[in-house]
Biopython code that builds the backbone (N, CA, C, O; Angstrom):
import numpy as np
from Bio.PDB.StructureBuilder import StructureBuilder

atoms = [
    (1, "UNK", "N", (-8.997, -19.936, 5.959)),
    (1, "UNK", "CA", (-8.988, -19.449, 4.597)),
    (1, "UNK", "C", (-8.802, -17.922, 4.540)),
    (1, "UNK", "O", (-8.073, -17.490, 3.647)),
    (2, "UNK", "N", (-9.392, -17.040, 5.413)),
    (2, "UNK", "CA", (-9.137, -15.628, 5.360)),
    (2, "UNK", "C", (-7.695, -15.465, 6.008)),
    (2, "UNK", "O", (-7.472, -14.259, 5.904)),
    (3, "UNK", "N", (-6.624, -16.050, 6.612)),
    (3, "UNK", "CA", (-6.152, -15.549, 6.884)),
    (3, "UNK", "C", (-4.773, -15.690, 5.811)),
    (3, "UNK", "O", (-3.755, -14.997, 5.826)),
    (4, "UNK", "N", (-5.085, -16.713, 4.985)),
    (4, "UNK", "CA", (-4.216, -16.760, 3.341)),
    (4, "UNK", "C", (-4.643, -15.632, 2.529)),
    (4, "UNK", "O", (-3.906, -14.898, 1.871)),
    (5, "UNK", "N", (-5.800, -15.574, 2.631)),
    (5, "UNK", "CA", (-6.206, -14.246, 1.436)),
    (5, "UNK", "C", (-5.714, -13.097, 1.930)),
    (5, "UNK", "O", (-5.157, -12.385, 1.094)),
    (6, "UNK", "N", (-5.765, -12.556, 3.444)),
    (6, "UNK", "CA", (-5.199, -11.622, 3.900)),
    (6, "UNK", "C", (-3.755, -11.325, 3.417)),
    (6, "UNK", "O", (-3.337, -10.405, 2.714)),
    (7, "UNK", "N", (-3.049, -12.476, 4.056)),
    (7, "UNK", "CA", (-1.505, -12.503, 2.986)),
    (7, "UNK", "C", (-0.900, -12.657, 2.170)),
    (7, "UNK", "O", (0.324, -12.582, 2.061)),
    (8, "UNK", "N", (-2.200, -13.068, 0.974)),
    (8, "UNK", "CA", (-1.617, -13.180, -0.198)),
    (8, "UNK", "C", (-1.912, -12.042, -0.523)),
    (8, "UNK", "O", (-1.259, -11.499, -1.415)),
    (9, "UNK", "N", (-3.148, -11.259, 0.210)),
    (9, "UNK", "CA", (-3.345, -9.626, -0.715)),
    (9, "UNK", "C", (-2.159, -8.702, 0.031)),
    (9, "UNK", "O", (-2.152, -7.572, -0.455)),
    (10, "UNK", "N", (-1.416, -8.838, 0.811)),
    (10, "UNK", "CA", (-0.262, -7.925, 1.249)),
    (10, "UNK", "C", (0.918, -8.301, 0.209)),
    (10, "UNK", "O", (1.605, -7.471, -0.387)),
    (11, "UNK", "N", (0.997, -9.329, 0.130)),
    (11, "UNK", "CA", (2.105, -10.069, -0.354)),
    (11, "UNK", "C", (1.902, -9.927, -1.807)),
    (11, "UNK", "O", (2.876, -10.424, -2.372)),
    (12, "UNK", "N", (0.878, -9.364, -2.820)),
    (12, "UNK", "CA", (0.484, -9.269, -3.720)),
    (12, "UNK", "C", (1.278, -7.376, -4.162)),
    (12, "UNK", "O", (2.007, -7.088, -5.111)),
    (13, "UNK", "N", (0.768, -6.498, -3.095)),
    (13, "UNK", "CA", (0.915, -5.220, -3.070)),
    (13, "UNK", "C", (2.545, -4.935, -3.094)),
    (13, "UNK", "O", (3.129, -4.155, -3.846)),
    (14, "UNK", "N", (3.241, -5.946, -1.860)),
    (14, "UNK", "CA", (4.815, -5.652, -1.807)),
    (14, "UNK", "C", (4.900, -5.852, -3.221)),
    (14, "UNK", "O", (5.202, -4.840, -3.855)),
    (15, "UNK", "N", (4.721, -6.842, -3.840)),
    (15, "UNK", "CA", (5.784, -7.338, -4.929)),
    (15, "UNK", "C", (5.223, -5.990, -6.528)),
    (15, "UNK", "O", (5.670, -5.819, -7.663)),
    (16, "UNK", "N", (4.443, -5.549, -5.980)),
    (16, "UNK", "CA", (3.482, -4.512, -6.839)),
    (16, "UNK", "C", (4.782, -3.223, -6.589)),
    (16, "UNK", "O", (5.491, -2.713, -7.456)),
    (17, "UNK", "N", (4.762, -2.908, -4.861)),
    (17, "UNK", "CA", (5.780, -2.088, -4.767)),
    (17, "UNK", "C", (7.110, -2.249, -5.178)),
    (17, "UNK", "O", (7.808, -1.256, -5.384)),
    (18, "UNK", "N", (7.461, -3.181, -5.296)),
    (18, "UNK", "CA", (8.909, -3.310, -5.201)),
    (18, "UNK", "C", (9.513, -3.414, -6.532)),
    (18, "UNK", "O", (10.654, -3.072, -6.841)),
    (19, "UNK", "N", (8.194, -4.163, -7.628)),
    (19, "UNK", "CA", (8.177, -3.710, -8.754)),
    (19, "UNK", "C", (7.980, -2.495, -9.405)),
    (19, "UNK", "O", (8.250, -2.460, -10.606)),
    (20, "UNK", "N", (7.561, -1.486, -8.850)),
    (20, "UNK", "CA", (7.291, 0.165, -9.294)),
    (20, "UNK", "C", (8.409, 0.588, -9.116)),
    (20, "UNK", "O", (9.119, 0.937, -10.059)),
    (21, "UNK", "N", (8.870, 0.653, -7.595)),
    (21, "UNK", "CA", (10.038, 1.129, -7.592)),
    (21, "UNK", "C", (11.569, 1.024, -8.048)),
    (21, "UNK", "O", (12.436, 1.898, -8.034)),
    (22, "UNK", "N", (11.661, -0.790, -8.605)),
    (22, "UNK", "CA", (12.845, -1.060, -9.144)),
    (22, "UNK", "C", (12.864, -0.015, -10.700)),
    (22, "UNK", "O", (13.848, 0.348, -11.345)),
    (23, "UNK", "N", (11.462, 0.249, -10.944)),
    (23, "UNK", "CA", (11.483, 0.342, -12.792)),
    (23, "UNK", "C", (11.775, 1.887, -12.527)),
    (23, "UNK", "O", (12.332, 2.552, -13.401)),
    (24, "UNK", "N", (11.437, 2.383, -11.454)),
    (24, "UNK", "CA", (11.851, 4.234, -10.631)),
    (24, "UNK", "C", (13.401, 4.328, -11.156)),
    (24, "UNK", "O", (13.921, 5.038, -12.017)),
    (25, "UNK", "N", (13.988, 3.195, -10.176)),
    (25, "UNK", "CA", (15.446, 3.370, -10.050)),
    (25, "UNK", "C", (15.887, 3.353, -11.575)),
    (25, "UNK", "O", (16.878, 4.034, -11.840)),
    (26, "UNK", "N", (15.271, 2.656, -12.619)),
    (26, "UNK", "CA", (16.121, 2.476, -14.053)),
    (26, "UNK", "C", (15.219, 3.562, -14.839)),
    (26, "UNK", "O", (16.051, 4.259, -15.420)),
    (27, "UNK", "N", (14.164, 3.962, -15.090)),
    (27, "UNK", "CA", (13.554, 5.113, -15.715)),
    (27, "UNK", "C", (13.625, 6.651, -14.905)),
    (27, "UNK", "O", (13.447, 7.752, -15.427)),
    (28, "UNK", "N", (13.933, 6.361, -13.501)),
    (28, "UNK", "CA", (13.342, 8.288, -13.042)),
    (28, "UNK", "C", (12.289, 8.434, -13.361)),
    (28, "UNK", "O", (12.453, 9.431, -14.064)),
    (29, "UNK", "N", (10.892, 8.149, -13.433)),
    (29, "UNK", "CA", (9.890, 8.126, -14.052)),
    (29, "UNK", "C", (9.357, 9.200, -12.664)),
    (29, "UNK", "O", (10.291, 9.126, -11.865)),
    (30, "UNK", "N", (8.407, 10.019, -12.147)),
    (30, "UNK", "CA", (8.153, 10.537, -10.824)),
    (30, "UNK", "C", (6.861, 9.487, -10.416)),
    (30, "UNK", "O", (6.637, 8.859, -9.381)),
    (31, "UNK", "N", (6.118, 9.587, -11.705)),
    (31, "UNK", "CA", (5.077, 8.861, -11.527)),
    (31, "UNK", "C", (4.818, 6.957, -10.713)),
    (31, "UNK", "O", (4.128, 6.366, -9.883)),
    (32, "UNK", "N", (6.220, 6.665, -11.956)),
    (32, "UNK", "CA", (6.444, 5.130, -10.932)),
    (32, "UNK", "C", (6.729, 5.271, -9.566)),
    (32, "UNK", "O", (6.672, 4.313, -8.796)),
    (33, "UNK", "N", (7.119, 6.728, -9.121)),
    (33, "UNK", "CA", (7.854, 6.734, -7.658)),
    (33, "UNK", "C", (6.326, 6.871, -6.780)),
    (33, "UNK", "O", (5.961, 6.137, -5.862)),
    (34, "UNK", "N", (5.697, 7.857, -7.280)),
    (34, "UNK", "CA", (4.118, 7.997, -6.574)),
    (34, "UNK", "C", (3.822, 6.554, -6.252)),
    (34, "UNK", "O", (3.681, 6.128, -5.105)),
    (35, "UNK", "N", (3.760, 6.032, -7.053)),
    (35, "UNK", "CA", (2.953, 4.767, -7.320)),
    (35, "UNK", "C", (3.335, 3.726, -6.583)),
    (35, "UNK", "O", (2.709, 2.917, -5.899)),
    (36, "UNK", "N", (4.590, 3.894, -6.859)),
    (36, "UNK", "CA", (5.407, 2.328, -5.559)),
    (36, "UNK", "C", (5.129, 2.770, -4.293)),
    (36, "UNK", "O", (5.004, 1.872, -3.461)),
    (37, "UNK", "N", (4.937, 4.402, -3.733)),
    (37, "UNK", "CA", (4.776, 4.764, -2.341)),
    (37, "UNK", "C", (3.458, 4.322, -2.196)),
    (37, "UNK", "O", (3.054, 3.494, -1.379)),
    (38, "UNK", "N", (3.080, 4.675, -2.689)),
    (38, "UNK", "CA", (1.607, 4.055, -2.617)),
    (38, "UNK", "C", (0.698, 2.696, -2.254)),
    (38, "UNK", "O", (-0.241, 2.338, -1.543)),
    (39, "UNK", "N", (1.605, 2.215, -3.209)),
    (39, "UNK", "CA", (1.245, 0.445, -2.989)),
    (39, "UNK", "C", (2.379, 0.042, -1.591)),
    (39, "UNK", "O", (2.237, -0.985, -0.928)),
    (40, "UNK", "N", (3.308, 0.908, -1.376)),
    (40, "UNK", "CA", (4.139, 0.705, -0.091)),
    (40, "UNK", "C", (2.620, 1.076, 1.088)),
    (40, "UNK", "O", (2.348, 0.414, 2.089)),
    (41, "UNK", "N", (2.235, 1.679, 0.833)),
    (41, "UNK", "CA", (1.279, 2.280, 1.780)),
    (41, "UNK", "C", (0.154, 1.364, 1.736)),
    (41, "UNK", "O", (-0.143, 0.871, 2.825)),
    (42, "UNK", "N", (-0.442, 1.071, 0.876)),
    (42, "UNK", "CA", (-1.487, -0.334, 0.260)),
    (42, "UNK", "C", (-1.312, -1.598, 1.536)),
    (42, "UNK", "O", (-1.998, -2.011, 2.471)),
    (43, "UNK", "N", (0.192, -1.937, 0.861)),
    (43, "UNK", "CA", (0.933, -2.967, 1.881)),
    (43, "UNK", "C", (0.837, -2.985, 3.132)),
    (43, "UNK", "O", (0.353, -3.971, 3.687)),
    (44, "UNK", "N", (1.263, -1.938, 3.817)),
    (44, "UNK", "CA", (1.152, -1.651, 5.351)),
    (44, "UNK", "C", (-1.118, -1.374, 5.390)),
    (44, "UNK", "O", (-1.548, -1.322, 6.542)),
    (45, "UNK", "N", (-1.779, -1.293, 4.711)),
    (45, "UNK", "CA", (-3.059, -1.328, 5.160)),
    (45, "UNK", "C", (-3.534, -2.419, 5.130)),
    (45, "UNK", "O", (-4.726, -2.468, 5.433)),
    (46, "UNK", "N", (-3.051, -3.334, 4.875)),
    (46, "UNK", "CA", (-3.193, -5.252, 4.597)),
    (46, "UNK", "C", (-2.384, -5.552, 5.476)),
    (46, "UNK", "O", (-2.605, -6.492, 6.240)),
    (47, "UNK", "N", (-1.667, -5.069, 5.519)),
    (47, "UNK", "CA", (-0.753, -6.331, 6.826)),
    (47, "UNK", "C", (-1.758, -6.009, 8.260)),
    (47, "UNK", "O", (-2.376, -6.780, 8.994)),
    (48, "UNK", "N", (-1.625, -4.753, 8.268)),
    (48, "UNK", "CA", (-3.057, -3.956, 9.609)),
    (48, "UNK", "C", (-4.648, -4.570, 9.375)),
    (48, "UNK", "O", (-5.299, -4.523, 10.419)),
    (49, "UNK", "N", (-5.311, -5.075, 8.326)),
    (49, "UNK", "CA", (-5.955, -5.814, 8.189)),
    (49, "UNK", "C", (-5.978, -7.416, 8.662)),
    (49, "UNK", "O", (-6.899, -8.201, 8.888)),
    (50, "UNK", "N", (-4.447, -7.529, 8.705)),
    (50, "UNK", "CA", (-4.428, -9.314, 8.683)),
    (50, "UNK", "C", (-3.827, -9.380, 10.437)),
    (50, "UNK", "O", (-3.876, -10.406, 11.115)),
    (51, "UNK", "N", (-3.294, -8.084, 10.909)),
    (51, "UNK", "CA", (-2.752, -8.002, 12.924)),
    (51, "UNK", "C", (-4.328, -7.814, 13.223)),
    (51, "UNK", "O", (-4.770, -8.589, 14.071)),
    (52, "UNK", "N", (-5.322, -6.820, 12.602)),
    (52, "UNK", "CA", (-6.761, -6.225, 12.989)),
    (52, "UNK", "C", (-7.778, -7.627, 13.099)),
    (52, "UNK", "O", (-8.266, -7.914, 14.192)),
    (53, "UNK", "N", (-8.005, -8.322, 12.093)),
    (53, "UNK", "CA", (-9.038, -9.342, 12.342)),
    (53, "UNK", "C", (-8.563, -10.915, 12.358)),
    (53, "UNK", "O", (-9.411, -11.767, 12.622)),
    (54, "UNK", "N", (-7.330, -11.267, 12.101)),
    (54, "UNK", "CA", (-6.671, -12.208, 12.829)),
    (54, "UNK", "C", (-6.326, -12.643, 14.269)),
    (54, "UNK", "O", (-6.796, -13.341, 15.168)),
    (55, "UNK", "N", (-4.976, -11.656, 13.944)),
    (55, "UNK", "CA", (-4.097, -11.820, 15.578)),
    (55, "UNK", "C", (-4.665, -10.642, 16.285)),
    (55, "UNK", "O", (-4.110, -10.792, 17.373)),
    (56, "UNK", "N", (-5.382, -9.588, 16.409)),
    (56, "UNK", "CA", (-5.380, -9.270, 17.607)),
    (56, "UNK", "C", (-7.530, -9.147, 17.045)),
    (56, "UNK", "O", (-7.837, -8.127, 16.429)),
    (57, "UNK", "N", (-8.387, -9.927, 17.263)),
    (57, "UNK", "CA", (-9.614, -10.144, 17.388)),
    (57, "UNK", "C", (-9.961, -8.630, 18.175)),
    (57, "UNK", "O", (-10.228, -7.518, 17.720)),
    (58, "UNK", "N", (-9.839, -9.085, 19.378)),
    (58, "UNK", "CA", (-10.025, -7.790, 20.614)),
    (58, "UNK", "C", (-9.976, -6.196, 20.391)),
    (58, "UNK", "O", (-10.581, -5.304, 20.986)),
    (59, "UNK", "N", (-8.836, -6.129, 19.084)),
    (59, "UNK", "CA", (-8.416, -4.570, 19.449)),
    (59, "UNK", "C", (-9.112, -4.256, 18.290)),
    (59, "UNK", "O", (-9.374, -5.234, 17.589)),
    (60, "UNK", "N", (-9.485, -3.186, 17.888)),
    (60, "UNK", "CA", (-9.929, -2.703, 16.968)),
    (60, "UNK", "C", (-9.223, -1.600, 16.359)),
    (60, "UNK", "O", (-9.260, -0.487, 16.884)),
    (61, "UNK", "N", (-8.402, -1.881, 14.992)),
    (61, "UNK", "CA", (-7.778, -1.193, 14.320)),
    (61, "UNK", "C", (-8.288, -0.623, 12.881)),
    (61, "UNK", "O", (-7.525, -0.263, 11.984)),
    (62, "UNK", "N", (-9.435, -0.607, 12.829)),
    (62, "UNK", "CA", (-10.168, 0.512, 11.911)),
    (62, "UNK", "C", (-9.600, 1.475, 11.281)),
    (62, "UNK", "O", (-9.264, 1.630, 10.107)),
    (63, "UNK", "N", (-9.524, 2.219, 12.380)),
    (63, "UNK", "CA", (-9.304, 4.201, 11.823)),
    (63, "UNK", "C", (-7.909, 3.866, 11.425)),
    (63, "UNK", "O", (-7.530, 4.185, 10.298)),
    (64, "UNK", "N", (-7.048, 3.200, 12.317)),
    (64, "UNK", "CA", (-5.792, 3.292, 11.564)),
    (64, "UNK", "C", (-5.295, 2.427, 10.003)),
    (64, "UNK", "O", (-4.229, 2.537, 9.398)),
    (65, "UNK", "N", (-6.009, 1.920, 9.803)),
    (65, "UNK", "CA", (-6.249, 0.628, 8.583)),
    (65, "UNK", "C", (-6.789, 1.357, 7.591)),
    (65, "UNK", "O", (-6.377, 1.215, 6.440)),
    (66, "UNK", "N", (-7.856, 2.301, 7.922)),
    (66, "UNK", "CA", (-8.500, 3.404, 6.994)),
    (66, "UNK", "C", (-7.012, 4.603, 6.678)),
    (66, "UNK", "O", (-6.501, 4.905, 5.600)),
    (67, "UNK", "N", (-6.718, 4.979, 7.830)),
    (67, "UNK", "CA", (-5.938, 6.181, 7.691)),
    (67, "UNK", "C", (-4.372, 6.087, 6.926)),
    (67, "UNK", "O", (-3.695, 7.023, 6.501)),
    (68, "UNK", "N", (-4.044, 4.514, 6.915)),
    (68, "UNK", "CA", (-2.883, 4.035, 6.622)),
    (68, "UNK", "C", (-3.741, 4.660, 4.985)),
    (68, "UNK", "O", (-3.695, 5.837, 4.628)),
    (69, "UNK", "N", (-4.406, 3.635, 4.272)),
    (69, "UNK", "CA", (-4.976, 3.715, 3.157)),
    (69, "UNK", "C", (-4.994, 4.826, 2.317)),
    (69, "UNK", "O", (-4.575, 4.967, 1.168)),
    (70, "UNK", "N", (-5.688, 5.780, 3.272)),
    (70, "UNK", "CA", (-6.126, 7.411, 2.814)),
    (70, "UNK", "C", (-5.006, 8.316, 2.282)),
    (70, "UNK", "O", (-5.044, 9.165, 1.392)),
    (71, "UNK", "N", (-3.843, 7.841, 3.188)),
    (71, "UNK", "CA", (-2.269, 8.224, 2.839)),
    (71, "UNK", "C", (-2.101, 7.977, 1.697)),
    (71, "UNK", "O", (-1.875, 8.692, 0.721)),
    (72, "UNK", "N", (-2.244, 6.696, 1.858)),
    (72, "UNK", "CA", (-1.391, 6.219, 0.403)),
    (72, "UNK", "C", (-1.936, 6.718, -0.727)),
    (72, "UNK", "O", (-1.260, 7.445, -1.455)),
    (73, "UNK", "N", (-3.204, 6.403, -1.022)),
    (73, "UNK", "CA", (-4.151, 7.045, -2.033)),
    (73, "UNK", "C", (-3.944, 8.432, -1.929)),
    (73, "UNK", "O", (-4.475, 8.946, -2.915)),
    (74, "UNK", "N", (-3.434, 9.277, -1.218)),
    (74, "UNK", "CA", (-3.576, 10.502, -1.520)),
    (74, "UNK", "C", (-1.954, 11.031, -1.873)),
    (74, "UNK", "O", (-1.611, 12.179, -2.155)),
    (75, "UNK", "N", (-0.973, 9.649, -1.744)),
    (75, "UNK", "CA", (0.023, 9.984, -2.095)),
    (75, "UNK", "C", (0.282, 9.674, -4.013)),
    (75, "UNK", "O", (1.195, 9.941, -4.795)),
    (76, "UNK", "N", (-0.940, 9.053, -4.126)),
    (76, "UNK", "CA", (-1.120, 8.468, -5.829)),
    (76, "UNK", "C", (-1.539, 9.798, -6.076)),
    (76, "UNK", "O", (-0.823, 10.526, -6.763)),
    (77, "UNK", "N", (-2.870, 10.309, -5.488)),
    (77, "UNK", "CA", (-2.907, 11.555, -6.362)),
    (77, "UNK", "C", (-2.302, 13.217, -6.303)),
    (77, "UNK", "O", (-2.279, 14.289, -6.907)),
    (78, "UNK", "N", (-1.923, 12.613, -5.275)),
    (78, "UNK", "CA", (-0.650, 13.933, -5.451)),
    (78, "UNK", "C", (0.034, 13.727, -6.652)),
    (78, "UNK", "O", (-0.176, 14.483, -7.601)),
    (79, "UNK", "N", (0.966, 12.635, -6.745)),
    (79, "UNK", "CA", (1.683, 12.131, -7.619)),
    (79, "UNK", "C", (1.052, 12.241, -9.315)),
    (79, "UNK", "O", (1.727, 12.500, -10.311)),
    (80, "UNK", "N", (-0.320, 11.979, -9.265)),
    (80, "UNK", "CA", (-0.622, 12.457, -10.893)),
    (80, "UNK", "C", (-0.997, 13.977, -10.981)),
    (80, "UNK", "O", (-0.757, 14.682, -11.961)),
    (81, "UNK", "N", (-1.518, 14.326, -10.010)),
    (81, "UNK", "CA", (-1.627, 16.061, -10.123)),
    (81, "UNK", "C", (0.361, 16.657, -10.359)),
    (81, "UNK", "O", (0.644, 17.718, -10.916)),
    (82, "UNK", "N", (0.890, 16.173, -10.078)),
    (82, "UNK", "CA", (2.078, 16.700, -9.753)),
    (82, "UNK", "C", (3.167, 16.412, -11.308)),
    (82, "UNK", "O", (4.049, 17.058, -11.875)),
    (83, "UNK", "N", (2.480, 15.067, -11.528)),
    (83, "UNK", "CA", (3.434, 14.890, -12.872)),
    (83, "UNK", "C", (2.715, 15.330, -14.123)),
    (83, "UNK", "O", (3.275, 15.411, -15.216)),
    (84, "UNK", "N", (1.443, 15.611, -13.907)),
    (84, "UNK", "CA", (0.418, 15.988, -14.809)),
    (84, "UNK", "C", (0.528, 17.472, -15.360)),
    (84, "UNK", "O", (-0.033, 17.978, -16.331)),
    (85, "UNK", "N", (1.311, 17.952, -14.560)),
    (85, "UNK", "CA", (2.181, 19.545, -14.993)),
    (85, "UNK", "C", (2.896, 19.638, -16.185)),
    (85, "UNK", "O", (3.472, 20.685, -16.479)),
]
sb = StructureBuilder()
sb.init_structure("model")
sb.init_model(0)
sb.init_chain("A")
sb.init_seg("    ")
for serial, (resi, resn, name, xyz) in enumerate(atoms, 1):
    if name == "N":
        sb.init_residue(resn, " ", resi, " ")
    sb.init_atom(name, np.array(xyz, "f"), 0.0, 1.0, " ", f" {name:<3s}", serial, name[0])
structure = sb.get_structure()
């Protein structure tokens, strides 16, 4: 059962990204662009969640699962400090 929830919450984020960024390409919006990088970044901390306590048990991918995250989130608030000008 966790390892569906794992991929439905990645698989939840792509389609989050891919939706921000299509509405980028037809508005120029900066903000939708923050935002799709973001949930691009979201995505890659769930898929590292679902290689981390799935398929690889043994290794411990923490800091990088955190650090993937921290990116992204800090690429959202760049993105509202930045359009917030």
């Amino acid at each position: 059962m966790r390892p569906t929830v794992f991929i439905l919450d990645s698989l939840t984020c792509l389609l989050c990204a891919v939706l921000l960024l299509s509405a980028y390409r037809r508005v120029k919006s900066g903000l939708l662009l923050w935002t799709g990088l973001c949930f691009i970044g979201l995505t890659l901390s769930n898929g590292l969640v679902f290689v981390d306590l799935v398929m690889l048990p043994d290794v411990d991918l923490y800091i990088l699962r955190l650090s993937v995250g921290i990116v992204s989130m800090a690429l959202m608030l760049y993105g509202l400090i930045w359009e917030s000008r």
